[in-house]
N, C-alpha and C positions, 0 to 999 in steps of 0.2 A: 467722594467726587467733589472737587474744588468745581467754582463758578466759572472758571472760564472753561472747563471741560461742560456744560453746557450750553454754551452758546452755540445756536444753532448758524449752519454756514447756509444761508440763504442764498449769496450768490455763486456762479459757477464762473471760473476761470474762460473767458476767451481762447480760441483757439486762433493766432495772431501769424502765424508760419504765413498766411498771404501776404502778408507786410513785411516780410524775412529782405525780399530784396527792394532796390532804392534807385533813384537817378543820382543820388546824394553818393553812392561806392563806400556808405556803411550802412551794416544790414540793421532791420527795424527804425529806419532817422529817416525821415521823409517832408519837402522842403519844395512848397510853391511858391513861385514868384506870381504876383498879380498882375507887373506891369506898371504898373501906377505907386506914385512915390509913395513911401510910408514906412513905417517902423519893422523892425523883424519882429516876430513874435514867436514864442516858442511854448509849447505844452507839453510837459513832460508828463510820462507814468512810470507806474515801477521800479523805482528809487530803489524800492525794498521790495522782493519778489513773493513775496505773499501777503502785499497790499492791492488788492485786483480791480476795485472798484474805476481806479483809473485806465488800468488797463483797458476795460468795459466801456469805459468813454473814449479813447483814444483810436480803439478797434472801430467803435462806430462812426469815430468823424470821418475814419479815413474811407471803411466802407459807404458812407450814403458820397463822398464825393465833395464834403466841404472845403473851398479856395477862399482864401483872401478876395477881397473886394480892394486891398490900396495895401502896398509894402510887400513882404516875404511873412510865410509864415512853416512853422518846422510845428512835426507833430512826432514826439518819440517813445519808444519804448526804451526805458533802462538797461536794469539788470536784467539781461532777457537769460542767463545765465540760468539763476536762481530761479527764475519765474520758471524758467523749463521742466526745471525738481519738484515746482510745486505738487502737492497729492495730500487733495480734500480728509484724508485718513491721517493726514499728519501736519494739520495746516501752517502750522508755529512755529516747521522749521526750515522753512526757504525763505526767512528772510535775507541771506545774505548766503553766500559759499566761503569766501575767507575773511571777507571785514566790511563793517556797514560801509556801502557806497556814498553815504551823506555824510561822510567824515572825511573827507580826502580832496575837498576840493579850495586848496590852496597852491600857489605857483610852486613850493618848497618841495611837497608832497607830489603833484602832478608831472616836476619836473627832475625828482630822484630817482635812484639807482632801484627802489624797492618795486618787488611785483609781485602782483595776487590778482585775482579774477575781477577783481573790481577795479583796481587801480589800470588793466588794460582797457576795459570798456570805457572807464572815466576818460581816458587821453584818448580815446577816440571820440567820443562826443564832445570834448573839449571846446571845438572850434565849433560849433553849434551854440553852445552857453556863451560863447567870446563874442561871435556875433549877434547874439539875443539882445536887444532893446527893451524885451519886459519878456519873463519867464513866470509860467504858474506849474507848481511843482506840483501832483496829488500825492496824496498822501492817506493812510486809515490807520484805527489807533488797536492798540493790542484788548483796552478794556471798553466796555461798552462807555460813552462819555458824549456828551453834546461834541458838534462838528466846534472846530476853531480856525481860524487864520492867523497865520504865522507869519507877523510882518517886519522882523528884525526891530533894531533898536533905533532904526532912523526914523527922523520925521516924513521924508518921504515913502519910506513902507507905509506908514500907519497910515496918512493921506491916501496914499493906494488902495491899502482896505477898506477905506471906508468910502472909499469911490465904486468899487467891485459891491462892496453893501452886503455882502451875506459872506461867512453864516454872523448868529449875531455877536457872537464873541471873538474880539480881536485881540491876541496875545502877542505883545511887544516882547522881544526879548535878545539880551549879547549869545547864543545861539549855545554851543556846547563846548566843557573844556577838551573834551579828548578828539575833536578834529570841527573841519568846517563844513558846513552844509551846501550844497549849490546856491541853495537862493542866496547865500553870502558871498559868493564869488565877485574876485575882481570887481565891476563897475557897481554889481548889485549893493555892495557893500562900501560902496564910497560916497560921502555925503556930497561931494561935489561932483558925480556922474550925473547926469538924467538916465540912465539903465534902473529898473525898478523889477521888482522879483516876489512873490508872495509863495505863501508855501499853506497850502490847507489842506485840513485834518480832518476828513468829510465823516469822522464816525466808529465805528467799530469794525474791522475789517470784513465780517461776515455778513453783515446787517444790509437787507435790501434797501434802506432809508439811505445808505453810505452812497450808490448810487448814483443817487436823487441828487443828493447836496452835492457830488463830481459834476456831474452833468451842467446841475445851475451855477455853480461855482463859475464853471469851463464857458459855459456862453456869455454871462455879465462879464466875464473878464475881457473873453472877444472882442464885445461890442465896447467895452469903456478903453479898449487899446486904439479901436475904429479897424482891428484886423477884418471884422465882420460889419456888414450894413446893417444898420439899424432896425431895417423891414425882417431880414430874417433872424437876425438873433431873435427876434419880438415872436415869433413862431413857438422858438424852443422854452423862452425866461414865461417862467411861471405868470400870470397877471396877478396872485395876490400879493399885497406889498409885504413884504419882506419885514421880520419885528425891527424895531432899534437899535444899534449895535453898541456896546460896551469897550470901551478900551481897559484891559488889564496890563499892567506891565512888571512882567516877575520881575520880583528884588532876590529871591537866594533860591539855591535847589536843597530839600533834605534828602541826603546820601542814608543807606541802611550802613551801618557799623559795626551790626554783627545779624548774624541768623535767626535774632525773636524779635527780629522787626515787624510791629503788626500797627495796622492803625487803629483808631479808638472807638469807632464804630465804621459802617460801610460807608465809603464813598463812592460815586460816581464822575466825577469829575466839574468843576466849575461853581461847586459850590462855595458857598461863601460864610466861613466862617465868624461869628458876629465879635465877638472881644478878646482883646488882646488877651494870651496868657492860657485862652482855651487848649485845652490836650486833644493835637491832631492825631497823633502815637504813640508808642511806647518802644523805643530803642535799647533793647538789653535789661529792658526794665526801665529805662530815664525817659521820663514822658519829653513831648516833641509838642512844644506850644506855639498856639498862635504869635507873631513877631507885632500884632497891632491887629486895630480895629480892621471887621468887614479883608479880612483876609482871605485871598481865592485860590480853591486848590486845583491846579493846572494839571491837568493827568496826571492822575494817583494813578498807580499798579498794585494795587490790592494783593491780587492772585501769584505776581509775579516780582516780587522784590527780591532782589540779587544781591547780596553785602560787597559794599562799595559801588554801587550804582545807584543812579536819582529813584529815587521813592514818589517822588513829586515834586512841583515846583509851585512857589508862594507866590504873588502877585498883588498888588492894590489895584484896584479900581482907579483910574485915572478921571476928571471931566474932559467933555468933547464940546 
Protein backbone atom coordinates (compact mmCIF):
# COMPACT_ATOMS: atom_id res chain seq x y z
CA UNK A 1 0.00 0.00 0.00
CA UNK A 2 1.62 3.29 -1.22
CA UNK A 3 1.04 6.53 1.02
CA UNK A 4 -1.28 8.17 -0.89
CA UNK A 5 -3.68 5.08 -0.79
CA UNK A 6 -3.86 6.03 2.68
CA UNK A 7 -4.91 9.15 2.96
CA UNK A 8 -8.03 9.35 4.55
CA UNK A 9 -10.86 11.50 2.51
CA UNK A 10 -12.13 13.58 5.22
CA UNK A 11 -14.22 15.58 3.19
CA UNK A 12 -17.53 14.90 1.30
CA UNK A 13 -18.30 16.25 -2.23
CA UNK A 14 -21.31 18.95 -2.10
CA UNK A 15 -24.15 18.32 -3.79
CA UNK A 16 -24.16 21.69 -6.02
CA UNK A 17 -27.23 20.72 -8.80
CA UNK A 18 -29.13 23.78 -6.69
CA UNK A 19 -26.77 26.01 -8.34
CA UNK A 20 -27.16 24.14 -11.81
CA UNK A 21 -29.14 27.11 -13.05
CA UNK A 22 -28.28 31.16 -13.26
CA UNK A 23 -29.79 34.63 -14.19
CA UNK A 24 -26.15 34.57 -15.86
CA UNK A 25 -27.91 31.73 -19.08
CA UNK A 26 -24.71 29.54 -17.99
CA UNK A 27 -25.34 26.82 -15.78
CA UNK A 28 -23.21 26.72 -12.29
CA UNK A 29 -21.83 30.95 -12.91
CA UNK A 30 -23.62 32.94 -10.84
CA UNK A 31 -23.12 36.98 -10.84
CA UNK A 32 -24.56 39.88 -8.47
CA UNK A 33 -24.61 43.25 -9.06
CA UNK A 34 -24.53 45.39 -5.81
CA UNK A 35 -25.36 48.65 -7.38
CA UNK A 36 -22.76 50.63 -6.10
CA UNK A 37 -19.42 51.17 -8.17
CA UNK A 38 -16.65 48.77 -7.66
CA UNK A 39 -14.63 46.03 -9.07
CA UNK A 40 -15.93 42.62 -10.48
CA UNK A 41 -14.83 40.01 -8.53
CA UNK A 42 -14.83 36.57 -9.29
CA UNK A 43 -14.29 33.12 -7.14
CA UNK A 44 -13.75 30.22 -8.89
CA UNK A 45 -13.88 26.35 -7.70
CA UNK A 46 -13.27 23.33 -9.45
CA UNK A 47 -10.68 23.89 -11.93
CA UNK A 48 -9.95 20.28 -11.51
CA UNK A 49 -12.99 18.12 -10.40
CA UNK A 50 -11.65 16.21 -7.66
CA UNK A 51 -10.32 19.29 -5.95
CA UNK A 52 -13.75 19.77 -3.60
CA UNK A 53 -12.57 21.86 -0.88
CA UNK A 54 -13.59 24.75 -2.97
CA UNK A 55 -16.32 23.45 -4.21
CA UNK A 56 -17.52 23.29 -0.30
CA UNK A 57 -16.86 26.98 0.00
CA UNK A 58 -18.40 28.17 -3.16
CA UNK A 59 -21.73 25.78 -2.44
CA UNK A 60 -21.84 27.78 0.93
CA UNK A 61 -21.44 31.26 -0.17
CA UNK A 62 -24.03 30.85 -2.45
CA UNK A 63 -26.24 29.00 0.03
CA UNK A 64 -26.19 31.45 3.20
CA UNK A 65 -26.97 34.41 0.48
CA UNK A 66 -23.63 36.26 0.26
CA UNK A 67 -23.85 39.94 -2.08
CA UNK A 68 -21.37 42.28 -2.73
CA UNK A 69 -21.53 45.23 -0.72
CA UNK A 70 -19.91 47.77 -3.90
CA UNK A 71 -19.06 46.35 -7.68
CA UNK A 72 -20.36 42.89 -9.20
CA UNK A 73 -19.32 39.78 -7.89
CA UNK A 74 -19.45 36.16 -9.80
CA UNK A 75 -19.13 32.91 -7.88
CA UNK A 76 -18.39 29.66 -10.17
CA UNK A 77 -18.23 26.16 -10.46
CA UNK A 78 -15.79 24.84 -13.16
CA UNK A 79 -15.45 21.59 -14.39
CA UNK A 80 -18.76 20.71 -13.26
CA UNK A 81 -18.15 17.88 -15.85
CA UNK A 82 -15.53 16.05 -14.10
CA UNK A 83 -16.82 17.10 -10.61
CA UNK A 84 -20.13 14.96 -11.61
CA UNK A 85 -17.74 11.58 -12.05
CA UNK A 86 -16.43 12.35 -8.93
CA UNK A 87 -16.70 8.86 -6.56
CA UNK A 88 -15.06 8.83 -3.14
CA UNK A 89 -13.97 5.04 -4.13
CA UNK A 90 -11.92 6.40 -6.78
CA UNK A 91 -10.94 9.91 -5.84
CA UNK A 92 -7.84 10.54 -8.30
CA UNK A 93 -9.52 10.17 -11.18
CA UNK A 94 -11.91 12.99 -11.89
CA UNK A 95 -9.53 15.34 -12.18
CA UNK A 96 -10.17 16.10 -15.52
CA UNK A 97 -12.36 14.11 -18.57
CA UNK A 98 -10.09 14.93 -21.67
CA UNK A 99 -7.43 17.58 -20.58
CA UNK A 100 -6.60 19.71 -17.55
CA UNK A 101 -8.76 22.79 -17.76
CA UNK A 102 -5.84 25.03 -16.38
CA UNK A 103 -3.96 24.64 -19.40
CA UNK A 104 -6.01 26.09 -22.02
CA UNK A 105 -6.60 29.45 -21.21
CA UNK A 106 -4.93 31.54 -23.90
CA UNK A 107 -6.63 33.40 -26.94
CA UNK A 108 -4.69 30.77 -29.54
CA UNK A 109 -6.25 27.82 -27.59
CA UNK A 110 -9.71 29.32 -26.62
CA UNK A 111 -10.18 30.65 -29.88
CA UNK A 112 -9.23 27.26 -32.14
CA UNK A 113 -10.74 24.70 -34.14
CA UNK A 114 -10.02 21.98 -31.30
CA UNK A 115 -12.73 20.47 -28.85
CA UNK A 116 -12.85 18.52 -25.63
CA UNK A 117 -15.00 18.84 -22.55
CA UNK A 118 -12.89 21.25 -21.12
CA UNK A 119 -12.15 23.48 -23.89
CA UNK A 120 -16.31 23.95 -24.24
CA UNK A 121 -16.83 24.88 -20.60
CA UNK A 122 -13.56 27.09 -20.86
CA UNK A 123 -15.22 29.36 -23.77
CA UNK A 124 -18.09 29.47 -21.95
CA UNK A 125 -16.85 31.00 -18.69
CA UNK A 126 -14.70 32.99 -20.87
CA UNK A 127 -16.51 36.13 -20.56
CA UNK A 128 -16.77 35.90 -16.88
CA UNK A 129 -12.71 35.63 -16.35
CA UNK A 130 -12.53 38.74 -19.35
CA UNK A 131 -14.71 40.68 -17.05
CA UNK A 132 -12.98 39.73 -13.70
CA UNK A 133 -11.05 42.66 -12.11
CA UNK A 134 -9.34 40.16 -9.54
CA UNK A 135 -10.14 36.36 -9.73
CA UNK A 136 -9.20 33.71 -6.77
CA UNK A 137 -8.85 30.48 -8.24
CA UNK A 138 -9.14 27.27 -5.31
CA UNK A 139 -7.28 24.83 -5.69
CA UNK A 140 -5.98 21.34 -3.48
CA UNK A 141 -2.91 19.37 -3.93
CA UNK A 142 -2.49 15.67 -4.94
CA UNK A 143 0.21 15.08 -1.70
CA UNK A 144 -0.31 15.98 1.64
CA UNK A 145 1.83 19.53 1.70
CA UNK A 146 1.36 22.95 3.60
CA UNK A 147 -1.40 25.25 1.77
CA UNK A 148 0.44 27.86 -0.89
CA UNK A 149 -0.44 30.93 -2.96
CA UNK A 150 0.16 30.94 -6.49
CA UNK A 151 0.96 34.45 -7.44
CA UNK A 152 2.60 34.31 -10.97
CA UNK A 153 5.71 35.89 -11.71
CA UNK A 154 4.67 39.66 -11.53
CA UNK A 155 5.21 42.09 -9.06
CA UNK A 156 1.69 42.83 -8.80
CA UNK A 157 0.60 38.98 -7.94
CA UNK A 158 3.19 38.79 -5.19
CA UNK A 159 1.87 42.46 -3.77
CA UNK A 160 -1.58 40.75 -3.86
CA UNK A 161 -0.61 37.83 -1.85
CA UNK A 162 0.73 39.44 0.64
CA UNK A 163 -2.07 41.74 0.98
CA UNK A 164 -4.69 38.55 1.09
CA UNK A 165 -1.64 37.49 3.89
CA UNK A 166 -2.41 33.75 4.11
CA UNK A 167 -1.57 30.95 3.66
CA UNK A 168 2.19 31.53 4.67
CA UNK A 169 3.95 30.59 1.86
CA UNK A 170 3.83 32.59 -1.43
CA UNK A 171 5.14 30.79 -4.58
CA UNK A 172 6.05 33.19 -7.54
CA UNK A 173 6.38 31.53 -10.56
CA UNK A 174 6.23 31.78 -15.01
CA UNK A 175 3.29 29.04 -14.63
CA UNK A 176 3.62 25.68 -16.86
CA UNK A 177 5.13 24.79 -20.21
CA UNK A 178 2.46 22.69 -21.64
CA UNK A 179 -0.50 25.39 -21.40
CA UNK A 180 -1.70 28.36 -19.42
CA UNK A 181 -3.56 28.52 -16.17
CA UNK A 182 -6.66 31.14 -15.71
CA UNK A 183 -4.99 33.06 -13.21
CA UNK A 184 -2.59 33.99 -16.21
CA UNK A 185 -5.10 34.89 -18.60
CA UNK A 186 -5.12 38.08 -20.52
CA UNK A 187 -5.10 41.21 -18.01
CA UNK A 188 -4.17 38.77 -15.07
CA UNK A 189 -0.99 38.21 -16.82
CA UNK A 190 -0.09 41.58 -18.10
CA UNK A 191 2.26 43.78 -16.02
CA UNK A 192 0.53 46.86 -17.21
CA UNK A 193 -3.31 45.78 -16.50
CA UNK A 194 -4.46 46.57 -12.90
CA UNK A 195 -6.61 42.98 -13.23
CA UNK A 196 -4.84 40.74 -10.55
CA UNK A 197 -5.65 36.88 -10.00
CA UNK A 198 -4.09 34.60 -7.28
CA UNK A 199 -4.36 30.95 -7.39
CA UNK A 200 -4.17 28.86 -3.79
CA UNK A 201 -3.34 25.59 -2.86
CA UNK A 202 -5.37 25.20 0.40
CA UNK A 203 -3.74 21.54 1.15
CA UNK A 204 -4.27 18.16 0.29
CA UNK A 205 -7.36 17.43 -1.45
CA UNK A 206 -9.04 15.18 1.15
CA UNK A 207 -7.78 16.80 4.46
CA UNK A 208 -10.61 18.58 6.45
CA UNK A 209 -7.79 21.47 7.25
CA UNK A 210 -8.05 22.17 3.17
CA UNK A 211 -11.37 23.51 3.99
CA UNK A 212 -10.36 25.76 6.64
CA UNK A 213 -7.59 27.55 4.63
CA UNK A 214 -10.56 27.76 1.17
CA UNK A 215 -12.78 29.38 3.48
CA UNK A 216 -10.13 31.95 5.05
CA UNK A 217 -8.32 32.24 1.92
CA UNK A 218 -12.05 33.21 0.06
CA UNK A 219 -13.05 36.01 2.88
CA UNK A 220 -9.43 38.03 3.27
CA UNK A 221 -9.59 38.10 -0.34
CA UNK A 222 -13.14 39.52 -0.33
CA UNK A 223 -12.59 42.00 1.95
CA UNK A 224 -9.04 43.11 0.70
CA UNK A 225 -10.88 43.34 -3.10
CA UNK A 226 -13.61 45.63 -0.74
CA UNK A 227 -16.27 43.05 -2.64
CA UNK A 228 -17.22 42.38 0.95
CA UNK A 229 -17.68 44.95 4.18
CA UNK A 230 -15.39 44.84 6.51
CA UNK A 231 -17.90 44.25 9.53
CA UNK A 232 -18.75 40.98 7.85
CA UNK A 233 -15.89 39.47 6.42
CA UNK A 234 -14.49 40.20 10.36
CA UNK A 235 -17.45 37.48 11.30
CA UNK A 236 -16.05 34.72 9.14
CA UNK A 237 -11.65 35.70 9.09
CA UNK A 238 -10.31 33.96 11.97
CA UNK A 239 -9.06 36.68 14.75
CA UNK A 240 -5.80 34.84 15.41
CA UNK A 241 -3.04 36.65 13.27
CA UNK A 242 -2.04 34.76 10.58
CA UNK A 243 2.07 33.47 10.82
CA UNK A 244 4.57 35.66 8.43
CA UNK A 245 4.57 34.99 4.94
CA UNK A 246 7.57 33.76 2.93
CA UNK A 247 8.00 34.65 -0.73
CA UNK A 248 9.68 31.67 -2.83
CA UNK A 249 10.15 32.16 -6.37
CA UNK A 250 10.87 28.72 -8.44
CA UNK A 251 13.90 29.07 -10.60
CA UNK A 252 13.58 25.36 -12.57
CA UNK A 253 11.06 22.38 -12.47
CA UNK A 254 12.82 18.55 -12.01
CA UNK A 255 11.03 16.39 -14.75
CA UNK A 256 11.34 12.37 -14.00
CA UNK A 257 13.38 10.98 -17.19
CA UNK A 258 12.73 7.55 -16.67
CA UNK A 259 10.75 5.22 -14.20
CA UNK A 260 13.27 4.83 -11.02
CA UNK A 261 12.65 8.26 -10.28
CA UNK A 262 12.56 8.21 -6.43
CA UNK A 263 13.51 10.90 -4.12
CA UNK A 264 16.16 10.80 -1.33
CA UNK A 265 14.24 10.56 1.44
CA UNK A 266 10.48 11.68 2.11
CA UNK A 267 9.20 14.92 1.38
CA UNK A 268 6.31 16.92 2.16
CA UNK A 269 6.49 19.72 0.41
CA UNK A 270 7.98 23.30 1.24
CA UNK A 271 10.83 22.12 2.76
CA UNK A 272 13.96 23.75 2.67
CA UNK A 273 16.83 22.08 1.57
CA UNK A 274 20.04 23.63 3.54
CA UNK A 275 23.39 23.35 0.73
CA UNK A 276 23.91 23.62 -2.39
CA UNK A 277 24.75 20.07 -4.01
CA UNK A 278 22.61 18.17 -1.36
CA UNK A 279 20.84 14.90 -3.30
CA UNK A 280 17.10 15.62 -3.54
CA UNK A 281 16.84 12.29 -5.98
CA UNK A 282 17.94 9.78 -7.82
CA UNK A 283 16.88 9.80 -11.55
CA UNK A 284 17.86 6.31 -13.34
CA UNK A 285 20.37 6.13 -10.72
CA UNK A 286 21.84 10.13 -11.35
CA UNK A 287 21.35 11.87 -8.14
CA UNK A 288 19.20 15.19 -8.42
CA UNK A 289 20.97 17.96 -6.37
CA UNK A 290 20.35 20.90 -4.69
CA UNK A 291 20.97 24.04 -7.54
CA UNK A 292 22.17 26.30 -4.18
CA UNK A 293 21.80 27.16 -0.74
CA UNK A 294 18.27 26.97 1.44
CA UNK A 295 16.55 25.46 -1.70
CA UNK A 296 12.67 24.84 -1.37
CA UNK A 297 10.98 22.10 -2.59
CA UNK A 298 7.47 23.33 -4.13
CA UNK A 299 5.23 20.18 -4.35
CA UNK A 300 7.10 17.09 -4.52
CA UNK A 301 4.80 14.03 -5.74
CA UNK A 302 6.38 11.37 -4.10
CA UNK A 303 3.68 8.67 -4.68
CA UNK A 304 2.89 9.87 -8.03
CA UNK A 305 5.85 10.62 -10.46
CA UNK A 306 5.06 10.25 -14.21
CA UNK A 307 8.37 10.02 -16.55
CA UNK A 308 8.30 13.32 -18.34
CA UNK A 309 6.34 15.11 -15.84
CA UNK A 310 7.51 17.77 -12.86
CA UNK A 311 8.65 15.72 -10.06
CA UNK A 312 8.85 19.03 -8.22
CA UNK A 313 9.84 22.52 -8.43
CA UNK A 314 12.94 24.42 -6.87
CA UNK A 315 12.64 27.88 -5.54
CA UNK A 316 14.94 30.46 -3.31
CA UNK A 317 13.51 32.21 -0.69
CA UNK A 318 13.30 35.69 -1.90
CA UNK A 319 13.44 38.90 1.03
CA UNK A 320 9.96 40.95 1.71
Amino acid sequence: MNAMSRIAIELAAPDIDAHRRSSTGVDFVHTFESGRPGPHVLVNAITHGNEICGAIVVDRLLRTGVRPARGTLTLSFANIEAFSRFDPKRPYATRFVDEDFNRVWNAATLDGQRDSVELRRARALRPFVEAADFLLDIHSMLEPSPPVMICGPLDKGIRFAFDVAIPRDVVSDEGHANGTRMRDFGGFGDPSSPKNALLVECGQHWERAAEVVAWQTTWRFLRHTGAIDGETAAREIALEPPPAQRLVRVTEAVVARTPEFRFAREFSGMEVVPRQGDVIAYDGGEPIRAPYDNCVLVMPVPNNVKTGLTAVRLGRIEPR
